[in-house]
C-alpha angles and dihedrals in degrees: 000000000000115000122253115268118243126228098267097057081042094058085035081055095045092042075057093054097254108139096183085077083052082055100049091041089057097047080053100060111005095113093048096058100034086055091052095045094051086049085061109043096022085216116116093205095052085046083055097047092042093059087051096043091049092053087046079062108038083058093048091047100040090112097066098048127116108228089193087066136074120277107212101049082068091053094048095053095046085050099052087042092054088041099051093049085045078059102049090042091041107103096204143006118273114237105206132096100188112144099003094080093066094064091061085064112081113215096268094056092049094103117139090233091041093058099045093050091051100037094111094050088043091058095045084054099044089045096059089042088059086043094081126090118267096259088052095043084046100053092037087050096049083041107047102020103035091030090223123170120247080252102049090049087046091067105033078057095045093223135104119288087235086069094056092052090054098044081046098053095041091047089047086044087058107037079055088056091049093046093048085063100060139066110282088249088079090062095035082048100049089049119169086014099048101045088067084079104042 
């Protein structure tokens, strides 16, 4: 059985024409970017649009693209850049959360009976979540949900870490203030994610 090829011969592979690396590229992230993308725009369908759209890039850029690098800091930084210019075009605010609250219930909370029971608090602590300004619900989301270092964000972003660390503590600031206001199962509901805040 042949090991399993690592980003940089898949992008080597593409830069030689071969889209079955693109392919294997996608299955590889895909969830990744397309959750990122729906923490930013709140809209399952740009999300949507945004993962294609980044792929489209990543085949048209290939080759620019260091192999001795990392890949996913790259498409990071593509998905938060389509999804910023999807927020300055977008008219309203989209309403909806499906989709987005899955991603507050860790593994080993993701019972049937567990998430029925906690929907409702699910929904309070997503929707302050999607409260904050675009720059904070962009830096929580690469932090807590891509579990992504000041650093790495730093330069997905392409700012100074000092500027991380201020989107972070004002959107941890607010998120604490949010979190004041409501019963004390929110906190104990949103458990590893929402400690972070207390």
């Amino acid at each position: 059985m042949s090991a399993r090829p690592n980003d940089g011969q898949l992008i080597t592979e593409l830069e030689s024409g071969d889209l079955n690396a693109l392919g294997a590229l996608y299955e590889r992230y895909k969830t990744n970017v397309y959750r990122t993308a729906l923490a930013i725009t709140h809209d399952p369908a740009a999300a949507e649009d945004i993962l294609q759209d980044c792929f489209l890039r990543l085949h048209k850029y290939v080759h620019s693209i260091d192999t001795s690098l990392p890949l996913r800091p790259w498409l990071y930084r593509v998905t938060t850049n389509l999804a910023y210019n999807w927020e300055r075009c977008r008219k309203r605010w989209p309403m909806s959360l499906d989709g987005v609250l899955d991603w507050l219930v860790s593994p080993t909370h993701n019972s049937p009976e567990r998430r029925a029971e906690m929907s409702d608090m699910q929904s309070q602590v997503m929707d302050a979540v999607l409260s904050l300004n675009t720059n904070q619900r962009i830096v929580i989301t690469l932090y807590y949900l891509n579990s992504l270092d000041l650093k790495e964000i730093a330069s997905i972003l392409d700012c100074p870490v000092g500027t991380v660390k201020s989107r972070l503590h004002y959107g941890r600031q607010a998120l604490r203030r949010k979190f004041a206001a409501k019963p004390k199962a929110i906190s104990e509901m949103a458990g590893e994610f929402a400690y972070e805040f207390a």
